[in-house]
N, C-alpha and C positions, 0 to 999 in steps of 0.2 A: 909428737912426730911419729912412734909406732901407729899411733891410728889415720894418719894422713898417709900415712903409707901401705895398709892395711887396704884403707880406698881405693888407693892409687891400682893396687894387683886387685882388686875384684876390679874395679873397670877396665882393665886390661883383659880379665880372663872375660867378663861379660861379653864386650866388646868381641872378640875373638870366636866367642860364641855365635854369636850374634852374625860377625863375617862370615863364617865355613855354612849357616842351615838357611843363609840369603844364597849363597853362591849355588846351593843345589836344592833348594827348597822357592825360590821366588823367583817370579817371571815378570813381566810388564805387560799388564791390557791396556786396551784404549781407555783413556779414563773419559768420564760419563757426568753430566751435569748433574739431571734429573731424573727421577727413576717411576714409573707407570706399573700399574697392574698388578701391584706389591699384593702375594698374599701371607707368607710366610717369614716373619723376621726372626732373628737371631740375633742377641745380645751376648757378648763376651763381657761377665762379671766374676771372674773366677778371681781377682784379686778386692771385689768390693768392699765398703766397713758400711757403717751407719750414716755418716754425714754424708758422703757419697753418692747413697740408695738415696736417701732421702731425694737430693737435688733431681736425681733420676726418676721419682715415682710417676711423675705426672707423665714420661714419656710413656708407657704400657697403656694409660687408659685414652690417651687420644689416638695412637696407631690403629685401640680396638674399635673406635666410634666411628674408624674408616672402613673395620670391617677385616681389620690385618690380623693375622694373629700374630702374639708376642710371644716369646720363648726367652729365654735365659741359662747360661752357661755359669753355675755358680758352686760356693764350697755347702756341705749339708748345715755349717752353722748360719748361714745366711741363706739358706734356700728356704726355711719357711717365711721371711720378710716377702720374698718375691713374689711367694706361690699366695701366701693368706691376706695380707696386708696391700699388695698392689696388685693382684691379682692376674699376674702372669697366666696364660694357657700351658705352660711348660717349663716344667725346671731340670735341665740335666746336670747333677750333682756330678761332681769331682774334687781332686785335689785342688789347694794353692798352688803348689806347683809341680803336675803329672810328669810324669815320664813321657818320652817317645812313643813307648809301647797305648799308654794308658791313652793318651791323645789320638791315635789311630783307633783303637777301639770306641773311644767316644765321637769322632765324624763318623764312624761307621751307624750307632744307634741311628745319629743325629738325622742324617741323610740329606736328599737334597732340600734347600732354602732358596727363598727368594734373595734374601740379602743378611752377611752378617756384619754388624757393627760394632769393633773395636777403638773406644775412646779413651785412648792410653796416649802422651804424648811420644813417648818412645814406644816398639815394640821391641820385646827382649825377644830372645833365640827361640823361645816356646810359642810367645804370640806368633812370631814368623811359621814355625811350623805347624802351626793347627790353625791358621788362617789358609795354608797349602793343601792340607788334608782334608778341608770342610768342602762339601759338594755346594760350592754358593755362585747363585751367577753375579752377585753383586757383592763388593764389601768397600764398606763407608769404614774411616779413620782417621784419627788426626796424624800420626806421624805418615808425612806425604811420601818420606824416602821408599815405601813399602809398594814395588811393583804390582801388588796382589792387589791393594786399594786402586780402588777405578774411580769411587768419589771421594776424592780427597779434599777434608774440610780444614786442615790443617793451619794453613796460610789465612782462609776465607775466614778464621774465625777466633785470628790468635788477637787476644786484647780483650775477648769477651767473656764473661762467666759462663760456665758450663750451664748453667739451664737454657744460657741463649746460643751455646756450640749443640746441643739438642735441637732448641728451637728452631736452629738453620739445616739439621738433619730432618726436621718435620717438615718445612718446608722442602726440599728437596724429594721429599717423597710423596707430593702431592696436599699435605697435611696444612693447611690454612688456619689462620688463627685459634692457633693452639694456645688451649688455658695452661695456664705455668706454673697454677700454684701446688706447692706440693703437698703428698699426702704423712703426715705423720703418725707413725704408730701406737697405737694408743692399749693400755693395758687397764681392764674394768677393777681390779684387786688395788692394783698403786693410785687408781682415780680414788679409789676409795679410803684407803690407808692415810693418802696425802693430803684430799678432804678434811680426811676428823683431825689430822695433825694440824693444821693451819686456821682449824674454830679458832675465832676472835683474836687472832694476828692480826696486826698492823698492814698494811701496805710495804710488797720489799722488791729488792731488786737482787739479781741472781750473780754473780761472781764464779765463774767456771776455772780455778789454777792450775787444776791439774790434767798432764795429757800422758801418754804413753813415750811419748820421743820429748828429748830435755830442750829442743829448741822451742818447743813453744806451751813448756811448764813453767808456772808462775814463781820464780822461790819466794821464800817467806817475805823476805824484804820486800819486791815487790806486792806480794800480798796483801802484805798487812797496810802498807801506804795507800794502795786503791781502796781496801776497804776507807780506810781512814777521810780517803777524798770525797767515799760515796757518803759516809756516814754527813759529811757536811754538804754536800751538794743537793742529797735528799733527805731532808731535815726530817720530812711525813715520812719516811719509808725506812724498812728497817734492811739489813743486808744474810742474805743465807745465800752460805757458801757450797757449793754442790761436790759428791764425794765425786769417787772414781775406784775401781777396783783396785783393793790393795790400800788404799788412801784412808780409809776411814779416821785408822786412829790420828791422823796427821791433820785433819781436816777440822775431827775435833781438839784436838791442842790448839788450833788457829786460833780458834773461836774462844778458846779460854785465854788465852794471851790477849786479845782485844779488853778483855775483860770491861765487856758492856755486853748488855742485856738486848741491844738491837741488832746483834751477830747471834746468827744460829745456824745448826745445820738439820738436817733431819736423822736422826740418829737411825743407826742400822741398817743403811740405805740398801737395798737388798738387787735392785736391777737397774738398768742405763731406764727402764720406762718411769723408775720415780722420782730419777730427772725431770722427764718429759713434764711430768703433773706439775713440778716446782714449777717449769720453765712458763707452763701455760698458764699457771697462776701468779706469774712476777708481772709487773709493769716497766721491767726491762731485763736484757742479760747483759755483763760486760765479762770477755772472755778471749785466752787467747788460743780454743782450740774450735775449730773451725763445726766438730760434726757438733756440737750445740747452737753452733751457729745457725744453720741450716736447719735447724730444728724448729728453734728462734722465731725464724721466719717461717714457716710453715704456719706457725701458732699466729702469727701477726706479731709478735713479740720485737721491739727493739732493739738492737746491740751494740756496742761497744767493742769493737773487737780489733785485738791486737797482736800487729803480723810482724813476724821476726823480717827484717830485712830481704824479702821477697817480691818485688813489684808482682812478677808473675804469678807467682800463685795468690797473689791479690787481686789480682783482675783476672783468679780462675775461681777463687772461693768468696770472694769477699759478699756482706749481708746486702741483701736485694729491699729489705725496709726500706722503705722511703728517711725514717729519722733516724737509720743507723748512720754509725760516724766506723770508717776501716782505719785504724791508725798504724803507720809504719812505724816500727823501731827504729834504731840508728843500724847503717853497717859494722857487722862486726862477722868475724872468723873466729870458732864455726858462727852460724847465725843463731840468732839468740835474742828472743821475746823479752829477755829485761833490760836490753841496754836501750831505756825511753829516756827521749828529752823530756823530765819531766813539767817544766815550763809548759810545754807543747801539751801536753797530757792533760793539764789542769786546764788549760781553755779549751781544749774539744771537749774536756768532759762537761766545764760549765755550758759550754753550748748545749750539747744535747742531751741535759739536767733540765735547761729553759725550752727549749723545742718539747722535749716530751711532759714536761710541769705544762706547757698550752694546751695542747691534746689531752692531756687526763682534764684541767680546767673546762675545755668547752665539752668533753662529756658529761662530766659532773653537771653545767650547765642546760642538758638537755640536747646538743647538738648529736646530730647520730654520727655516729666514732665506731671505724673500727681501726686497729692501727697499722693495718696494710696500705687504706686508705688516708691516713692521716699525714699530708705532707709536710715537706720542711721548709 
């Protein structure tokens, strides 16, 4: 009860926020369908993480092949993703969450833009007032209540996953079949590390339990059962459980408590990129935390992935693989990753244990596979 009510007075204070810097900070333009003669974009990323960017990358390199530049609004731990890895023309560093004062300073560097793009479902009191501040003659968003938004894709795009609520801001801006795949970040040290680690292993698949918010961490019980299901589902393939900051020693306990020799993790996992290398070296992930997801897919990888009681953020993050299977959990309050039917659980997973045993079969066979392409 203390923390349902802890909620309850931050949404009231947000909310309130959010009322007073609308009331003298935001106006109504004419809103606008499509948008001509784009040279200068502006991306609001000041709240991004890793699964997020990820879904986002492909949008920088097709704006530039039209000739736009791309810019981004971000914090300095994510600004060299933007600047090196997708290759933004500009990154204006700041806080997660600036001041008044800091936010006027920064539209002042910023200066005028063609168009800036805040894809946030809600805009909190900050979004509103540095969407006011920014010298922009255009700005695209999904929360449509936001008079400042002249193209509002909000309505136009709810049900669909964010690479394709981009994909409808690409088109909107001239931008014709845009490739969608995204770009993954990739580290030469953990390619290398995670290489020599995996000489003469088995065939495995990935298990991601732990996240940072408890609704969509794995607990043990859940754990150890998935392993257990994979361990029988993929008889060829062995399971490595992937860490998470903070997680190690717990990661390795798992793996001792299985106590079988086709559970392993990589011991001393040192960054989120030697993730990446397991993930690009598994023939599948099953997870219920979304930025491996997206990761996942970038690689062409597989997954399994399971959503706490969320339609919507299911059908905002869910895996874009042709042989991923998105499985919902049961309702529950708060929402919560382990309350699976697991009846339900045991035939999606054998389903897509047999869908991807085909595809690895007809490339073994000589058939060209890749598993972007490999349908279900």
């Amino acid at each position: 009860m203390p923390g349902a009510l802890t909620h309850r007075i931050r949404a009231w204070r947000d909310d309130t926020r959010r009322a007073i810097v609308s009331r003298f900070f935001d106006r109504e333009k004419p809103e606008v369908e499509r948008l001509e003669g784009l040279r200068r974009v502006l991306f609001v990323r000041w709240d991004a993480k890793w699964g997020d960017s990820v879904v986002f990358s492909f949008v920088p390199r097709e704006l530039q092949r039209h000739g736009i530049s791309v810019e981004v609004i971000a914090t300095s731990e994510m600004a060299p993703m933007f600047r090196d890895q997708f290759g933004v023309d500009a990154v204006h560093e700041t806080k997660k969450r600036p001041g008044y004062g800091e936010i006027r300073r920064l539209a002042r560097r910023i200066g005028p833009v063609d168009l800036v793009v805040f894809f946030s479902h809600l805009a909190n009191h900050r979004a509103v007032y540095l969407l006011s501040q920014l010298q922009a003659t255009h700005i695209a968003g999904l929360d449509d209540s936001v008079g400042l938004v002249d193209l509002k894709l909000g309505a136009a795009t709810r049900g669909k996953h964010f690479a394709e609520k981009y994909l409808s801001l690409l088109e909107r801006c001239g931008v014709q079949g845009a490739d969608t795949r995204y770009i993954v970040p990739r580290e030469e040290q953990s390619e290398k590390s995670v290489s020599a680690f995996l000489q003469g292993r088995r065939p495995f698949v990935c298990l991601n339990a732990y996240s940072k918010g408890s609704a969509r961490s794995l607990n043990l019980e859940t754990a150890k059962r998935l392993i257990e299901l994979l361990l029988n589902q993929f008889s060829e393939h062995d399971v490595c459980v992937l860490s998470a900051p903070g997680k190690q020693q717990e990661v390795e306990g798992l793996c001792r408590q299985m106590a079988d020799e086709r559970v392993f993790c990589l011991p001393e996992t040192q960054t989120i990129y030697d993730n990446i290398e397991l993930i690009a070296r598994a023939d599948a992930l099953v997870s219920g935390i979304t930025a491996t997801v997206h990761m996942a897919d970038g690689l062409g990888v597989p997954s399994f992935v399971l959503f706490p009681f969320d339609p919507a953020d299911r059908d905002d993050w869910h895996s874009r693989h042709p042989l991923s299977v998105n499985f919902l959990a049961e309702p529950s309050e708060p929402l919560d990753v382990n309350r699976l039917d697991w009846s339900e659980v045991e035939r999606e997973l054998a389903r897509f244990a047999a869908e991807l045993k085909r595809c690895i079969g007809e490339r073994q066979h000589g058939s060209e596979w890749e598993g972007r392409n490999c349908q279900a």
